[in-house]
Structures are given as C-alpha cells and as structure tokens.
C-alpha positions in Angstrom: -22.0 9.6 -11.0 -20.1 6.7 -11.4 -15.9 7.1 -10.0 -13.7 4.6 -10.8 -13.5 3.8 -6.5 -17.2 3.9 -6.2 -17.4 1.5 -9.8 -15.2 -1.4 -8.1 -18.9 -2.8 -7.2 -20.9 -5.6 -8.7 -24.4 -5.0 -10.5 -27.3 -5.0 -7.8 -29.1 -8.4 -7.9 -32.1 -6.6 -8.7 -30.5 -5.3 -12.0 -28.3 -8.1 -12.7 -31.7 -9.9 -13.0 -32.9 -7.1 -15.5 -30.5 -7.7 -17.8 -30.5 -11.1 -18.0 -34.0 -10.9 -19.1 -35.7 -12.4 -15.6 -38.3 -11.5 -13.6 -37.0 -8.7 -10.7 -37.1 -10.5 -6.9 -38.1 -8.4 -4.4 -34.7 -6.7 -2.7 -34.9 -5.2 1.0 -33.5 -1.8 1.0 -33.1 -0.7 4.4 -34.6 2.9 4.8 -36.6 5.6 2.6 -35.8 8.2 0.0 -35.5 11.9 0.5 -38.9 11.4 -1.0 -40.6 9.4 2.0 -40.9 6.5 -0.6 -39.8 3.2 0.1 -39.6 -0.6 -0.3 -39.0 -2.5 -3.7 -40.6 -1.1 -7.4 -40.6 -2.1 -10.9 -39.4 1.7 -12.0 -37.1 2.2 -9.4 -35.5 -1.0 -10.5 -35.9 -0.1 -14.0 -33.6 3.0 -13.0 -31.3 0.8 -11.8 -30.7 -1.3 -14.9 -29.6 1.5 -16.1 -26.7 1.8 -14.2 -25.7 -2.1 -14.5 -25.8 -1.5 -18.3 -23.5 1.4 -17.5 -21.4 -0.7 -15.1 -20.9 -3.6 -18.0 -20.4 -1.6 -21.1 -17.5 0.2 -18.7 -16.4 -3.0 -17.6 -15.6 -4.2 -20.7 -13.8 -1.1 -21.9 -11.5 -1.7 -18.8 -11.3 -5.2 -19.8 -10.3 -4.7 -23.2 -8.0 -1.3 -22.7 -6.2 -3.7 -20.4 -5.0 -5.3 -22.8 -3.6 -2.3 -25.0 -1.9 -0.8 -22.2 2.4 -0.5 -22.9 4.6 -0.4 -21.8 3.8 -1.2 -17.7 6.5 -1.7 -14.8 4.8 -3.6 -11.8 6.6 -3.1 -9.1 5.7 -5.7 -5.8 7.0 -4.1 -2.8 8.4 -7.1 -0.9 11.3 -8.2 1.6 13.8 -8.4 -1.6 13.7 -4.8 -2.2 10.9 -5.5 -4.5 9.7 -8.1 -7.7 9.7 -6.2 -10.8 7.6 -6.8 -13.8 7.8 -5.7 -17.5 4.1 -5.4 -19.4 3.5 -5.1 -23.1 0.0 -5.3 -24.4 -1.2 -7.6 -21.5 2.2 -9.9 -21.6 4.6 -10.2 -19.4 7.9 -10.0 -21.0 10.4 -9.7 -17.7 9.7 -10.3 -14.2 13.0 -10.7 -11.3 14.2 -9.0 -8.1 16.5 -6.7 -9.6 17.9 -5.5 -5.9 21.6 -7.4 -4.3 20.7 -9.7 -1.5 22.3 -7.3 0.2 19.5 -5.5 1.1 17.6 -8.0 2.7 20.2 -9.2 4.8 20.5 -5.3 6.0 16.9 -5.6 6.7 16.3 -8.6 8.3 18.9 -7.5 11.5 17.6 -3.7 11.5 14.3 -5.1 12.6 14.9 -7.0 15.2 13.9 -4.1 17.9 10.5 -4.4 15.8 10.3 -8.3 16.4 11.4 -8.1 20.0 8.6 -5.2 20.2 5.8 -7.6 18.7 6.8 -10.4 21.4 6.3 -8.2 24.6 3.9 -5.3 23.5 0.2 -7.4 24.9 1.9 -7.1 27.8 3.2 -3.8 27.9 2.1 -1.7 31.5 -1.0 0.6 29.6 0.7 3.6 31.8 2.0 6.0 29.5 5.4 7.4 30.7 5.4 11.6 31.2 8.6 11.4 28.9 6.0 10.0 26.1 3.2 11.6 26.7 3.4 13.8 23.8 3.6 10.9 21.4 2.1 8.0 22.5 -2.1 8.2 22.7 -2.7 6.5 25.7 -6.3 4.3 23.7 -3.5 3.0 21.4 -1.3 2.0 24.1 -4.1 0.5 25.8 -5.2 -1.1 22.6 -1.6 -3.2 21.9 -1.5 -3.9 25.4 -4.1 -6.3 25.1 -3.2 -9.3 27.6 -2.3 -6.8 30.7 0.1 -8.4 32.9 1.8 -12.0 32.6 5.1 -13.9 31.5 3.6 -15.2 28.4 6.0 -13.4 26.6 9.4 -15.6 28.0 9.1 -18.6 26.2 8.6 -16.7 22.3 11.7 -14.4 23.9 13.8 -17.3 24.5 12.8 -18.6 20.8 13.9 -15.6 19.3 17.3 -15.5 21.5 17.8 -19.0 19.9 17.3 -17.7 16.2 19.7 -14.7 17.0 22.7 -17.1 18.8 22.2 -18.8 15.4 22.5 -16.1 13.1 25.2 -14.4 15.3 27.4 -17.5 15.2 27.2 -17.5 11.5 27.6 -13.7 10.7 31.4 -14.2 9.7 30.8 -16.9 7.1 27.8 -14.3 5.5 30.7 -12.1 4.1 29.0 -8.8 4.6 30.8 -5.7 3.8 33.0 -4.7 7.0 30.9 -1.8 8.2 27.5 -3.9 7.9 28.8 -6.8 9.3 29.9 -4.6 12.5 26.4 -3.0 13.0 24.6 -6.3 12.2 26.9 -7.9 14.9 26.2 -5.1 17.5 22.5 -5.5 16.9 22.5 -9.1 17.3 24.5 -9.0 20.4 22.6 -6.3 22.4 19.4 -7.8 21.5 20.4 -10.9 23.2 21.6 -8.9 26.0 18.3 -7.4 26.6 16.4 -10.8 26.1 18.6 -12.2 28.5 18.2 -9.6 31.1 14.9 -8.9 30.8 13.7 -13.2 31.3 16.0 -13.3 33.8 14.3 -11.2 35.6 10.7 -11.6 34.7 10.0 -8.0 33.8 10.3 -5.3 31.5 9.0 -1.8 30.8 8.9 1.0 28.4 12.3 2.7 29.7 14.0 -0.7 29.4 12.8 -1.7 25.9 13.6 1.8 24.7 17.4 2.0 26.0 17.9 -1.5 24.2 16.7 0.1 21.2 18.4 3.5 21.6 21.1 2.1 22.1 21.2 0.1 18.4 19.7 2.9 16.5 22.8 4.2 15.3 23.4 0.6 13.4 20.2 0.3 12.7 20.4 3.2 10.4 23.8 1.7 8.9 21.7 -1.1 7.8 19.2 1.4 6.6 22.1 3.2 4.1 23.3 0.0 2.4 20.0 -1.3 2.1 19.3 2.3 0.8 22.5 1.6 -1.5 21.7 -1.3 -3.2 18.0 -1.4 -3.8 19.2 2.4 -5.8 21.9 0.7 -7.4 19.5 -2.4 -8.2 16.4 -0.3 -9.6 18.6 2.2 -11.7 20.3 -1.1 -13.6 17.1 -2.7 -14.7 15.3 0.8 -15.7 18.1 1.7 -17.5 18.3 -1.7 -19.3 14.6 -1.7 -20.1 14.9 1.5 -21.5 16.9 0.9 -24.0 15.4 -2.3 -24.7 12.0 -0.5 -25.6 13.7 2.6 -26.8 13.0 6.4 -25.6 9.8 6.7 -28.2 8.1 4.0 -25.9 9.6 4.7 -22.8 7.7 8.4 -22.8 4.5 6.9 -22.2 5.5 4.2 -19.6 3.1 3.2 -17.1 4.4 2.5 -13.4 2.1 0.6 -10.5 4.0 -0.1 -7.3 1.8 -2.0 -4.7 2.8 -1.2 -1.4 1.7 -1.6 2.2 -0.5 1.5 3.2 1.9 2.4 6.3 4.8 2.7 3.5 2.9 3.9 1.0 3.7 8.2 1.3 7.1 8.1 0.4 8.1 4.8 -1.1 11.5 3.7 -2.1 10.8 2.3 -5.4 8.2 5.2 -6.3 11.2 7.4 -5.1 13.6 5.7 -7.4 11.8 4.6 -10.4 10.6 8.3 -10.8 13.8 9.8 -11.5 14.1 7.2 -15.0 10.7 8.3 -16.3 9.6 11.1 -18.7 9.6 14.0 -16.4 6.4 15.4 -18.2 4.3 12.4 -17.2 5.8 11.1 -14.4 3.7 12.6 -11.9 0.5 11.2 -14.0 2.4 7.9 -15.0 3.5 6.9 -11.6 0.6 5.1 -9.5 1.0 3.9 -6.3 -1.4 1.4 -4.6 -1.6 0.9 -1.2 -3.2 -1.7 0.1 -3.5 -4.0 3.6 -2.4 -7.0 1.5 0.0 -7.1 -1.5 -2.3 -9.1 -4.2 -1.2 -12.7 -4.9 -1.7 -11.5 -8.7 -0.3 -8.3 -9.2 -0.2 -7.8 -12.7 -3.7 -8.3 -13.3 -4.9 -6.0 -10.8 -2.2 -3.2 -11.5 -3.2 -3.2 -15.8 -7.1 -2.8 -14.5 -6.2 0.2 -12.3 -4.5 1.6 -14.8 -6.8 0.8 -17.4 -9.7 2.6 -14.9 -7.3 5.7 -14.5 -6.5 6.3 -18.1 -10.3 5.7 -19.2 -11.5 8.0 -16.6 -8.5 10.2 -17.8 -10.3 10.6 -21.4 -13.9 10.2 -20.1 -13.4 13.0 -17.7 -12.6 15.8 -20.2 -15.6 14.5 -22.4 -18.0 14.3 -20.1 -17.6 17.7 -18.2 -15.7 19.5 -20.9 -18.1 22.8 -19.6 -16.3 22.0 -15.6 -13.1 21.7 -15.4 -13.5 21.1 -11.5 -15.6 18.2 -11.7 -13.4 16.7 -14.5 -9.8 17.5 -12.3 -12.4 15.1 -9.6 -13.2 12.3 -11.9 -9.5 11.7 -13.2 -7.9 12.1 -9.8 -8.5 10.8 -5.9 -11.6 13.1 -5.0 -14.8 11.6 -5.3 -17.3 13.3 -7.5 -19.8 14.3 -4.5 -17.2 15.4 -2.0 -17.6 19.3 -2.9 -21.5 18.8 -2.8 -21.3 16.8 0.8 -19.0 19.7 2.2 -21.7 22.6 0.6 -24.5 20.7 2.5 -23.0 20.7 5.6 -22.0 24.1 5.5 -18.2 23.6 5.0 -18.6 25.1 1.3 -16.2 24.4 -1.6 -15.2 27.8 -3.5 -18.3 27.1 -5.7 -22.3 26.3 -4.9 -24.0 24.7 -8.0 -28.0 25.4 -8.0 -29.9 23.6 -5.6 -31.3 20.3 -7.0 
C-alpha cells in the first residue's frame, strides 16, 4: 500500500513505458522474490502498471486539491524570525517578515560561541575530558575533530576577531535597548578576549573554550528573551491581522506549514506561537511542521502539496479501511502502513497479528 512518504517516488521506467503505450525494456532488479523467481517479465511488469496508474491518478488529485486548499500560512523558518506567507486557493495574497529586527540583531551576537566553535572544532584534541564523559560520545568527538592537530585555525580566528572589533566599535550607534546592548557588548568583548589569548598562544582545549563560553551564557540567554520577545510580539500582530481579514468562519479551517531545520524542528518557535491563534479543535491536525536538511528555495509550492497529500490521505484513509481503524490512524498520520507487520515478523509484535499471508 501506497503512504503518502513512500508515494513521493516517480513511476518505474518499466511502467512509465506501459503507459505510454511502448514496448517494456528489460530492467535489472537486483535479487529474487520470496518466490525464488527473478529477473524481468511481461506480468510482473504488467503488475506494475498498475501501480503507476495509481501513482498518476493520485498525482493529479494532489495537483488539483492544491489548488483548492484555503486558507494556508507558510511559515519559512529563517535568520529574521521567519518569512510568512498568506495562501488562498493556490495564490499568494501576503508574504513579509512580520518579526522587529530586533531579533536578529539578538541572534547574530548570541552565536558567536557557535561560530568561534566551528573555527577550532577539526582541531579539537579527540580526548574526551572525565568532566564530559557523560555527554559527549567520544566517535562524535572524534568525528568533528577531523584535521587532528595544527594551527590552521589562527588565521579564520583572527578574521572573525576583525568582524567582532567592527561590530563592537559600532554597537553604540545600533541603538539597542539598554539591557541588550550590555549583554551584546559583554559577548563581543570576551570573545575577543579568548581569540586573543588563545592565538597568542597557539593552543586551546575543551576547558578553555568552555570557560569562554560559560562565562557568556548568562547574556547569551538575554539575547535569547528579547529575541523570544519580539519574534511573539511579531507573530501575534500578523495572525491577529489576518484573522480578521479572512474572518473567524475561514479562519477555523486554516492550514499552517512551517519548514524548519530538522535539529529545530521538536519544539519550534513559530509552531509554538502560531498555535495558540488557531482553532483549538484543529490545531493539532492543522499545524504541520516540515523538517528538512534544506529550507526549499520554493516553499509555497512544496508546503500546498504536503498538505494537499495529508488531507487526501486524511479522507482516503477512512474510506479505504473503514473496517480498521488502526490501519486508517497509519495512513493519515507518520507511521508507515507495514511498520506493525515488520515488528510482528520479527517477533517484536504490535497488540494485533493479522492472518498469515
């Protein structure tokens, strides 16, 4: 059975052929069946043209469905606190960064430990300390320590001092609130104190790097409330706004899609946010977060055909195994369909064993 994960695929070539009305090419599939059978056939590719007439009839439900869907909030988790996009019916009616600069000024200082961390961690002894022994796997360690010992770190150090000395001269001028200024001054000034220190004396170690960073943590997480503050402050204005542009009938059944990087993607700000100004009864089905290695260059597009593939699968689900509710809860949510069957067969069983096939 076909999932909406397992779907993303393109027709086999031997079916795409089928349907076009050509002659099938032979197509090397590496191993046998359960069977013992193996190697290329006209009925086994027969079968298969079934499932490529599945695939494009589907396909073009999504395709079309994509174009019905409203209203939609993109959300594009970026450095801004996040571009935010207003759907209706496939058109884009609103797109901005609704979030005070604010927040990624806050940003960019907190994570200088982070960019200071990037510069020296190839050469980072692969030694883990006893005091981090319970948190740090030493194969990781040994992983991001890739270069071993060296000094090729100086020279990018010395680069980022001279991007700091610039943005420290200028902090005044930036007219921060008084409390972020002061922590974004702190944390501009120790990191050039530990850059300095540590090329001066052509080493550095775990204990060093982590008393530098210790000892900015406490701004760190200054920068971390206003950022906090205004991207809250940011999100609630333009959710409010929309919603009364569209009106509460059309705001119940709003769709939300906020692509985010999969390290942030558990608990993130926006999704935290943009919950609390939804319909409470569908905000937990509504409310679709995307992780992903790479935010896509075109999120719109790719954020109406998820959605489109959910709510289909949503419908289809029900219809298809109204006599198992189980199986349906599986189509219309993350499990895939033969997970319970794969865990019976290896002996890890599900509360349920269907018949043997």
């Amino acid at each position: 059975m076909v999932t909406r994960r397992t779907f993303l695929g393109t027709a086999t070539a031997a079916g795409a052929t089928t349907l076009l009305g050509g002659d099938v090419p032979p197509v090397a599939r590496p191993g046998a069946s359960p069977s013992g059978a193996a190697g290329p056939s006209p009925a086994r590719d027969a079968i298969r043209a079934v499932n490529a007439d599945m695939r494009r009839n589907y396909a073009a439900l999504k395709t079309h469905l994509a174009d019905h869907l409203s209203p939609v909030v993109v959300v594009q988790n970026d450095c801004r606190g996040g571009l935010y996009s207003l759907v209706s019916h496939g058109r884009t009616l609103e797109s901005l960064h609704p979030v005070d600069e604010i927040f990624e000024l806050a940003k960019s200082i907190a994570h200088l430990p982070l960019g200071i961390f990037a510069i020296i961690a190839p050469y980072l002894p692969k030694q883990v300390p006893v005091s981090q022994s319970a948190r740090i796997d030493p194969h990781d360690l040994d992983m991001v320590a890739f270069k071993g010992p060296g000094h090729g770190w100086i020279q990018p150090l010395q680069d980022a001092s001279a991007t700091i000395d610039t943005a420290r001269r200028q902090l005044d001028a930036a007219k921060l609130p008084d409390s972020l200024q002061q922590s974004c001054a702190t944390i501009l000034d120790r990191s050039r104190e530990f850059i300095a220190d540590t090329t001066r004396s052509r080493s550095f170690d775990m204990k060093s790097f982590e008393d530098y960073s210790g000892s900015v943590y406490p701004n760190i997480r200054t920068n971390m409330s206003w950022a906090s503050k205004v991207q809250i402050e940011g999100v609630a204005a333009v959710m409010t706004r929309w919603r009364e542009q569209l009106g509460d009938d059309a705001w119940k059944g709003l769709y939300v899609v906020v692509f985010t990087i999969w390290t942030t993607s558990s608990l993130n700000q926006n999704s935290i946010i943009i919950k609390k100004f939804m319909d409470p009864a569908q905000a937990d089905s509504h409310l679709i977060d995307i992780s992903t290695a790479e935010i896509p260059s075109r999120p719109i597009p790719v954020a109406l055909d998820n959605i489109a593939r959910i709510v289909q699968d949503r419908i289809a689900a029900e219809m298809i195994f109204s006599t198992d509710t189980k199986l349906a809860d599986a189509l219309k949510g993350p499990q895939e369909l033969l997970s319970d069957e794969i865990l019976r067969l290896q002996g890890r069983a599900p509360d349920r064993a269907p018949a043997e096939p």
